[in-house]
C-alpha positions as CSV (number, residue, x, y, z in Angstrom):
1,X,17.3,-7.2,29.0
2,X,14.9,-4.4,30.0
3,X,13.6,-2.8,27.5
4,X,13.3,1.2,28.1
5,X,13.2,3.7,25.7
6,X,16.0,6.1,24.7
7,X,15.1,9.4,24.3
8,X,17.0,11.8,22.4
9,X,20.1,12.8,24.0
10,X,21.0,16.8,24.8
11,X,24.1,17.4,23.6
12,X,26.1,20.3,23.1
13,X,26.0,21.6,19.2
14,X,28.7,20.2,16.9
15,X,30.9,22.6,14.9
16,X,31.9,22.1,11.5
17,X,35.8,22.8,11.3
18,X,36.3,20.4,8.6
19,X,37.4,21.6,4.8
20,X,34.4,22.0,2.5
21,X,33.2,19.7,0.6
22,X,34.2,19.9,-2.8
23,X,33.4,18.0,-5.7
24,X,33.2,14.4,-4.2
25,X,33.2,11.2,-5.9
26,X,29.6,10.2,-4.3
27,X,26.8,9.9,-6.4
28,X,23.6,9.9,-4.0
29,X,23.2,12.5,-2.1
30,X,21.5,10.4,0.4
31,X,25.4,8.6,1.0
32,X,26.1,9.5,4.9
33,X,29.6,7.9,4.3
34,X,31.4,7.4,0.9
35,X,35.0,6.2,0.8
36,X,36.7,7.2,-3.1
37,X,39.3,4.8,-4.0
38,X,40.8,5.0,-0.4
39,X,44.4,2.9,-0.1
40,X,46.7,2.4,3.0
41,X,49.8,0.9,3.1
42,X,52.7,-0.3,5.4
43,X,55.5,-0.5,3.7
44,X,54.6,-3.3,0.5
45,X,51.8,-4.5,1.5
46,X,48.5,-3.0,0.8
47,X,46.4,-3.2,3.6
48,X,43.0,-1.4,2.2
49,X,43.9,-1.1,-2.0
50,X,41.8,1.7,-3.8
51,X,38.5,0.7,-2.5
52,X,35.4,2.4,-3.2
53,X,32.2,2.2,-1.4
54,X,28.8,4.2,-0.6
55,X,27.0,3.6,2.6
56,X,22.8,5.2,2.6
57,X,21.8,6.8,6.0
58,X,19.9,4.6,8.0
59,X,21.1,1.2,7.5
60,X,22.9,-1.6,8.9
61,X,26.1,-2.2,6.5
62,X,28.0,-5.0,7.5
63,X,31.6,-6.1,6.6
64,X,33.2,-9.6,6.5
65,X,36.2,-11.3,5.2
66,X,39.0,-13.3,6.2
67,X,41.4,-12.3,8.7
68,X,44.1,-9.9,7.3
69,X,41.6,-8.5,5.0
70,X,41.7,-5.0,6.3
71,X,38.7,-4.5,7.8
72,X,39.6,-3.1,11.0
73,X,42.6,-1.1,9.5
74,X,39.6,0.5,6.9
75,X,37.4,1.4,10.7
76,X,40.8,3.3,11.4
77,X,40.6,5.4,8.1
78,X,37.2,6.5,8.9
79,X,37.8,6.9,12.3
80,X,41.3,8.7,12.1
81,X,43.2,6.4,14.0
82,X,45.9,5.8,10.2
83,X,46.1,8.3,7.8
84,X,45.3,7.1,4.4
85,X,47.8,7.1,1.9
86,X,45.1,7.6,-0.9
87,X,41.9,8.6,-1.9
88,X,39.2,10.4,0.2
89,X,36.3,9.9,2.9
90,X,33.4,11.7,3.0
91,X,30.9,11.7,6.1
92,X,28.1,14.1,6.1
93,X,29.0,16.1,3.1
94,X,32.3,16.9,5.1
95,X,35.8,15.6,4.3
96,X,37.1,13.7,7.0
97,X,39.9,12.6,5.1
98,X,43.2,12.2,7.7
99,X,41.3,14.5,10.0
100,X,42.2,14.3,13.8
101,X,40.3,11.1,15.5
102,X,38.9,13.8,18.1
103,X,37.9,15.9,15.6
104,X,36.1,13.3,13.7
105,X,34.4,12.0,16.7
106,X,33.3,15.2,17.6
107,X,31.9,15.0,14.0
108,X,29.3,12.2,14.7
109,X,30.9,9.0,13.7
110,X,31.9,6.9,17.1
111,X,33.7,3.4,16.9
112,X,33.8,0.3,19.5
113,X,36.8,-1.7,19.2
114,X,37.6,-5.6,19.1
115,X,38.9,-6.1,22.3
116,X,37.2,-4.4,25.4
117,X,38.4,-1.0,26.2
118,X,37.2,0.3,29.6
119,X,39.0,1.8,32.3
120,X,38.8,-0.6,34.5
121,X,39.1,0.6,37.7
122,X,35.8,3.1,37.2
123,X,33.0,2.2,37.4
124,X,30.1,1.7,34.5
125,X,28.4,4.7,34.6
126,X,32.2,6.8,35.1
127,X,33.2,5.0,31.9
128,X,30.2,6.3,30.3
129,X,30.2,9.8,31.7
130,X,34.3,9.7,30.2
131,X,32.8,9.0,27.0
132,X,30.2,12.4,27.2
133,X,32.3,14.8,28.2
134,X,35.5,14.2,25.6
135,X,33.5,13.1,22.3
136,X,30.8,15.8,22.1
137,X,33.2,18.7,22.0
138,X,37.6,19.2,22.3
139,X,37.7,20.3,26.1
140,X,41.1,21.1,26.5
141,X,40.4,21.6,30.4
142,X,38.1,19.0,31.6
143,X,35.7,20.0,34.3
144,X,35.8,18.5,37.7
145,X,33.1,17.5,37.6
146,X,30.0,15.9,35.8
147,X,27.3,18.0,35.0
148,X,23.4,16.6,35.6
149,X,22.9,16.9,31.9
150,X,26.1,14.4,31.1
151,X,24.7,12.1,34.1
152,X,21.4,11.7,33.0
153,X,22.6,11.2,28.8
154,X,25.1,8.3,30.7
155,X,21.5,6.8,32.3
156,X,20.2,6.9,29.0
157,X,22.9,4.9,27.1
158,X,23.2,2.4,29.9
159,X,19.3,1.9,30.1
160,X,19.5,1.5,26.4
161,X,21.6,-1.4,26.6
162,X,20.4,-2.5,29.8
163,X,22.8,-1.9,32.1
164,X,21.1,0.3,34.6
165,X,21.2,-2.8,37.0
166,X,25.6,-2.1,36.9
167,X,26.0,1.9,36.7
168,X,27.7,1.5,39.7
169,X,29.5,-1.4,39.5
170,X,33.4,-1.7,39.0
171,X,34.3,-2.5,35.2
172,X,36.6,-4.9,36.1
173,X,34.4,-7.3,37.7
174,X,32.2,-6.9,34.4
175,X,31.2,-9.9,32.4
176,X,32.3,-10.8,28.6
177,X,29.0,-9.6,27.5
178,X,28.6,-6.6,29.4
179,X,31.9,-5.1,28.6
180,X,30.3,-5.3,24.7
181,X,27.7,-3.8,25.9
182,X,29.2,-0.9,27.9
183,X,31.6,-0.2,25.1
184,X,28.4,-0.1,22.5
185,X,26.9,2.8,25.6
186,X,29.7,4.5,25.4
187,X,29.8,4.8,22.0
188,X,26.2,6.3,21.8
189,X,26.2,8.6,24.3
190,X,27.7,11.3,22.5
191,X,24.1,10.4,20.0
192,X,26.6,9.8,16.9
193,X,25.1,9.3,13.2
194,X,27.3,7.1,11.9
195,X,28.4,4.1,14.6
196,X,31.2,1.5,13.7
197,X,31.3,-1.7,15.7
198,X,34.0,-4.6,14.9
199,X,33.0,-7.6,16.1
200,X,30.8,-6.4,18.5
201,X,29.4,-10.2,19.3
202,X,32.7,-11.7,19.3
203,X,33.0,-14.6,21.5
204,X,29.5,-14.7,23.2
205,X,27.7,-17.7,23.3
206,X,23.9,-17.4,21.3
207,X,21.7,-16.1,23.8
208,X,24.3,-13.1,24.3
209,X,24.5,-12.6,20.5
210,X,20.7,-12.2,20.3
211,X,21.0,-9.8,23.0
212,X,23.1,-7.2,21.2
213,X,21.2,-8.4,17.6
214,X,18.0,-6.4,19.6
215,X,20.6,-3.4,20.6
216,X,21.6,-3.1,17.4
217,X,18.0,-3.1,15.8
218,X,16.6,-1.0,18.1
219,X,19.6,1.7,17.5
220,X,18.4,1.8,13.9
221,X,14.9,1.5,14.2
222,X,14.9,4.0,17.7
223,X,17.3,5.9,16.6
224,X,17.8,6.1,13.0
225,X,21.5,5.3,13.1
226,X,23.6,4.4,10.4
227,X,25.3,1.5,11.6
228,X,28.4,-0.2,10.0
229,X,29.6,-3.6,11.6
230,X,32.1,-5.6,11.3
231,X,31.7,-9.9,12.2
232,X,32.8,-12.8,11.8
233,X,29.8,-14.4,13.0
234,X,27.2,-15.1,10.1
235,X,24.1,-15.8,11.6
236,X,24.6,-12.1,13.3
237,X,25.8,-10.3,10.0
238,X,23.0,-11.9,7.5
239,X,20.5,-11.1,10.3
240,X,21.0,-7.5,10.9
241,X,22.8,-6.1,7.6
242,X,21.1,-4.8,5.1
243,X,23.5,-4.8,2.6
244,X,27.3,-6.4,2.9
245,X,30.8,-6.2,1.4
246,X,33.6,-8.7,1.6
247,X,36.7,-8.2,1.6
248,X,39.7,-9.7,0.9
249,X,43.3,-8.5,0.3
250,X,42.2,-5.1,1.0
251,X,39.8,-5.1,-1.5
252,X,36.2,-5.7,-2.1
253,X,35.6,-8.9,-3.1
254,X,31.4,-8.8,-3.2
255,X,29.1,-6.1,-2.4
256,X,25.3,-6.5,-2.4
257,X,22.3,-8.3,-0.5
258,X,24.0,-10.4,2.4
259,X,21.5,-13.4,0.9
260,X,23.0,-13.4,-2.4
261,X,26.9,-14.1,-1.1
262,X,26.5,-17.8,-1.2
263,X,25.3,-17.1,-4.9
264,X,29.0,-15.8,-5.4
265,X,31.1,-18.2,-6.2
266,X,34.6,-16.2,-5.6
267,X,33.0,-15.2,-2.4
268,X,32.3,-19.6,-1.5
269,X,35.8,-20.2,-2.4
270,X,38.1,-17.3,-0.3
271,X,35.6,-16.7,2.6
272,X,32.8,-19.2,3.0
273,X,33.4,-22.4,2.3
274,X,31.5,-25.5,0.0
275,X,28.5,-26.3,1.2
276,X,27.3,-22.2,2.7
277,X,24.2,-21.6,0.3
278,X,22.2,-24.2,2.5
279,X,23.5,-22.5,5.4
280,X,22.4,-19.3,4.0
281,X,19.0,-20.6,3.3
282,X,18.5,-21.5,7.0
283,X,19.7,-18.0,8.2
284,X,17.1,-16.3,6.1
285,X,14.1,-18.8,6.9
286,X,15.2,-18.6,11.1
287,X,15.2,-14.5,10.4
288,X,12.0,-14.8,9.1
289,X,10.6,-17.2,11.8
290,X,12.4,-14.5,14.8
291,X,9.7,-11.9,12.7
292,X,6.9,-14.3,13.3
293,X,7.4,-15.4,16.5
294,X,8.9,-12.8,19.0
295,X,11.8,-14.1,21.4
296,X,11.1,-12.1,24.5
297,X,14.6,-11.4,26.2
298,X,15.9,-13.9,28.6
299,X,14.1,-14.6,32.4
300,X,15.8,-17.3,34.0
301,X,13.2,-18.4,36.4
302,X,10.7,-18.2,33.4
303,X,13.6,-20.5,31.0
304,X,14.6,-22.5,33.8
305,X,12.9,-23.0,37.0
306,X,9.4,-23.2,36.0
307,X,7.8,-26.6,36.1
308,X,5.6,-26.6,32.6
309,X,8.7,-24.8,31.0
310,X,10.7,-28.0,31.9
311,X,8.8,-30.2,30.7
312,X,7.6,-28.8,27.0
313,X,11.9,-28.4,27.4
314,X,11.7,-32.4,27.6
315,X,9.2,-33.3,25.2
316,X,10.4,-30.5,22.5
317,X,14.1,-32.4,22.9
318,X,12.6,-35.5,22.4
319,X,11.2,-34.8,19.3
320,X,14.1,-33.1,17.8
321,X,15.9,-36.6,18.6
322,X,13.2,-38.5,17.2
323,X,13.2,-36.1,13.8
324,X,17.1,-36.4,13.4
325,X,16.3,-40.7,14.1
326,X,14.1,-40.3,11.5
327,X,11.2,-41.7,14.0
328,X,8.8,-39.6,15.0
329,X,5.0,-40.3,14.5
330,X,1.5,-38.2,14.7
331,X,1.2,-38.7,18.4
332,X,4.3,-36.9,19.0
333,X,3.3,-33.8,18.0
334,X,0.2,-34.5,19.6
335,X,2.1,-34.8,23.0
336,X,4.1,-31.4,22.6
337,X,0.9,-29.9,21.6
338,X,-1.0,-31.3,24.9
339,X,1.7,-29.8,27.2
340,X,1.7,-26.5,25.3
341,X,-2.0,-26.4,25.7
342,X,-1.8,-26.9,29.7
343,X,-0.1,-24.0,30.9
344,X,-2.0,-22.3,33.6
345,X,-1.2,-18.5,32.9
346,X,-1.9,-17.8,29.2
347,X,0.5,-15.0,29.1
348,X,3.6,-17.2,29.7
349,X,5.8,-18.3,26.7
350,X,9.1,-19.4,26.6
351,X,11.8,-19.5,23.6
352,X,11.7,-22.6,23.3
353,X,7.9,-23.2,23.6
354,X,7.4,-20.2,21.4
355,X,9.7,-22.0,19.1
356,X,7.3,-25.4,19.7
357,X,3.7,-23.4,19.1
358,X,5.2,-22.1,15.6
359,X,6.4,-25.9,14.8
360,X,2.8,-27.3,15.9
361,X,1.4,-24.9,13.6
362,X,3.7,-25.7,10.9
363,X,2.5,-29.4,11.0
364,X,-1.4,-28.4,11.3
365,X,-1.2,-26.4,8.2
366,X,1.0,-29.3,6.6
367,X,4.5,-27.1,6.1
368,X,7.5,-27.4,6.0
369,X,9.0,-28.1,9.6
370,X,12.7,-28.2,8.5
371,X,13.4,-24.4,9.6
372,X,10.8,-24.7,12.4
373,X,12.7,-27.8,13.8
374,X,16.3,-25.6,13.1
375,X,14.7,-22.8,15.5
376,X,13.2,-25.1,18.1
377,X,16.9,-26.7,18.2
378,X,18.8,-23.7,18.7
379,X,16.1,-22.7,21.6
380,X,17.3,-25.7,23.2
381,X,20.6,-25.2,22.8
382,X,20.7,-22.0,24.4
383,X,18.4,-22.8,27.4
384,X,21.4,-25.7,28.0
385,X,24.1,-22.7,27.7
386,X,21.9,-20.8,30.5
387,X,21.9,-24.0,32.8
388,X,25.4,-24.8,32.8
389,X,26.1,-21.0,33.8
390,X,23.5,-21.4,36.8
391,X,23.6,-25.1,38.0
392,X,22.8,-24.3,41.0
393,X,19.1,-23.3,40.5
394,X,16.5,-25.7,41.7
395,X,13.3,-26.2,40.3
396,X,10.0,-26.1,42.4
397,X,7.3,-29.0,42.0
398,X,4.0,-29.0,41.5
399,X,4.0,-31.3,44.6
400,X,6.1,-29.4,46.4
401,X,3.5,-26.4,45.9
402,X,1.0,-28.4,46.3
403,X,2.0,-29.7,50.0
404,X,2.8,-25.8,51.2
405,X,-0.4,-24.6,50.1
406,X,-2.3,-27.5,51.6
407,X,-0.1,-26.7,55.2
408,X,-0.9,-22.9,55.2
409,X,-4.6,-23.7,54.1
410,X,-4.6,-26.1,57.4
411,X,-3.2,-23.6,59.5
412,X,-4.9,-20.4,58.4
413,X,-8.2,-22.4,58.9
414,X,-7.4,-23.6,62.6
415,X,-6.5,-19.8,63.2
416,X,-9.7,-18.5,62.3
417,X,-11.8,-20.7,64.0
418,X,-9.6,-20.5,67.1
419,X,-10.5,-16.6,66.8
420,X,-13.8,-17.5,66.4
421,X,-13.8,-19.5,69.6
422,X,-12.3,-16.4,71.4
423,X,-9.0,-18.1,71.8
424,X,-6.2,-17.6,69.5
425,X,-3.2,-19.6,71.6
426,X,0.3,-19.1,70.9
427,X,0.5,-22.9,69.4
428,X,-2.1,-21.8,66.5
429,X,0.6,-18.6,65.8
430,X,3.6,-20.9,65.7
431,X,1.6,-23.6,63.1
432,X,0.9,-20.6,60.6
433,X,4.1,-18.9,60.8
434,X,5.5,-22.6,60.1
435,X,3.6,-23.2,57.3
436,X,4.8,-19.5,55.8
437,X,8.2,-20.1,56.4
438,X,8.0,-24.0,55.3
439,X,11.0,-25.0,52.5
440,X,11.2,-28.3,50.3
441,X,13.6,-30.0,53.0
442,X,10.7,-29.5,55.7
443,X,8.2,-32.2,53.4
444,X,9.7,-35.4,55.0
445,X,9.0,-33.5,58.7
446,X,5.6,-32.1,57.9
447,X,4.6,-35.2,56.5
């Protein structure tokens, strides 16, 4: 993914048509969002049951729970979708409490959705622009037109998520992961405060997850958004939250540091599962290890197609096999480390030998390799997921370099001194533009 920066977007000033606030239940005045004992019901069943939360500005709030535990009926309280039977919501110091969805929007709190909502006919950057010029401000007579201002916020959203490549491509020839991400654009475009995304990650594969993980950081880091998810996915909620509830029932089940769930054993038995707190302890040691050694987004020819990256590929997955054997021995490492070291361009890195540098240095300072080994595995397991999606890439040789450079040396050379001589022939042209234009099925021919 690209990464461009996301200025501020010009948008139109917000009213505030909602009732005072009054004496609210919140006690921080730093809350951007505080729910008081909210409850919805359909008929006898409670769906959200007199639950009370505070969310700060600024952070990533994540929700989990089993299915049926009302998380997504809770995103439609606060975004206006169901009235609430019970209690209130407060966002911004303004009740928003069974307020109109438009109005709330209008407000500064947007919402993606668990399945993929696009009108799919449009195109990316018309889904985008749809987005602008209803959830700023009620228009109860659209304009015919887009202005340049809503154009150029709809270039901003889409290079924020990287999908300037697409503005103008139809939605419904879109990908699984870009109609996340375009639904995540649309949702930012109208430069909301509070943003609510259930299960934005939901059914990607792990490379596409990290993708939206940087996304995400980079909306609160970039932009200072308050940012409530909901996910299944655990590697993705530990990783990004910075504090958690579970639900269950409609109520809250656990509230705190997303590290400390596994700690909770109500929390093991309804939603997680025997044997999570090792699982947990793995999530927190790869976060740490993503701080220390950067992933750099995905280049396929860079992952894939590159000589030296296939091989440390092969050497790294040989030791991995060797560590789960319980056979692997000094020289080993020693191998991995050679072909790290004999990279021509210093610059170049990929995950996975990223992933292999921080596990060689592991074992030179005598630590522990068990998350360094988890990381390099996962690395590996993802560069597999890329392949299968391209199997038709091909991957250039060193030999096969090596035999075209040697040709268009040969050729160059006999043109020069055929210049020299005063007689540059038509046969000298032909052997150069040969040797230019020469492809890995020519060797056999040339040789």
């Amino acid at each position: 993914m690209k990464e461009t920066s996301f200025k501020t977007i010009n948008v139109k000033k917000r009213l505030n048509f909602f009732k005072p606030k009054e004496e609210t239940k919140s006690t921080n005045d730093n809350s951007i969002l505080t729910c008081h004992r909210v409850t919805k019901s359909f008929g006898a069943l409670s769906a959200v049951n007199k639950l009370s939360f505070e969310i700060p500005e600024g952070i990533v709030y994540g929700i989990g729970g089993p299915n049926g535990a009302g998380k997504t009926t809770l995103f439609d309280l606060i975004s206006g979708v169901q009235k609430v039977n019970n209690g209130e919501i407060i966002f911004n110091k303004q009740n928003i409490t069974n307020e109109n969805s438009y109005k709330i929007c209008h407000a500064g709190i947007a919402r993606t959705f668990q399945l993929n909502a696009a009108f799919e006919t449009m195109t990316v950057r018309e889904n985008v622009l749809i987005g602008i010029q209803h959830g700023i401000q009620n228009n109860e007579i659209p304009s015919l037109y887009f202005s340049n201002q809503d154009i150029n916020n709809a270039d901003h959203a889409l290079n924020f998520v990287g999908l300037e490549n697409i503005k103008d491509k139809v939605v419904s020839s879109l990908t699984h992961l870009e109609l996340k991400l375009l639904m995540i654009a649309s949702a930012i475009s109208t430069n909301p405060k509070l943003l609510l995304l259930d299960e934005p990650v939901g059914g990607l594969i792990p490379n596409e997850i990290e993708k939206v993980e940087k996304v995400v950081s980079r909306l609160t880091q970039e932009k200072k958004m308050t940012i409530i998810l909901i996910e299944h996915v655990m590697r993705f909620l530990v990783g990004l939250s910075d504090e958690v509830m579970i639900m269950n029932h409609g109520e809250k089940l656990y509230e705190g540091l997303p590290e400390k769930m596994a700690e909770d054993k109500t929390v093991v038995d309804v939603y997680l599962g025997e044997g999570t707190s090792a699982n947990f302890e793995k999530m927190q040691a790869s976060k740490k290890l993503k701080k220390e050694i950067p992933l750099a987004d995905t280049n396929i020819e860079n992952e894939i197609m590159d000589e030296w990256s296939i091989s440390v590929e092969k050497i790294s997955r040989n030791l991995v096999d060797q560590k789960k054997s319980r056979k692997i021995y000094p020289i080993d490492y020693m191998n991995l480390e050679k072909i790290l070291n004999q990279k021509t361009d210093k610059k170049k890195s990929t995950k996975i030998s990223r992933a292999a540098e921080g596990l060689i240095k592991a074992h030179s300072e005598s630590s522990n390799l068990n998350q360094h080994f988890e990381l390099l595995e996962r690395m590996l397991e993802e560069t597999s997921e890329l392949r299968k999606r391209i199997p038709s890439l091909k991957t250039i040789t060193s030999d096969n370099n090596k035999d075209r450079s040697n040709l268009i040396e040969k050729a160059a050379l006999e043109l020069l001194h055929a210049n020299n001589e005063s007689g540059v022939s038509q046969i000298d042209i032909e052997k150069l533009e040969k040797a230019l234009s020469w492809k890995l099925e020519d060797k056999e021919q040339t040789s």
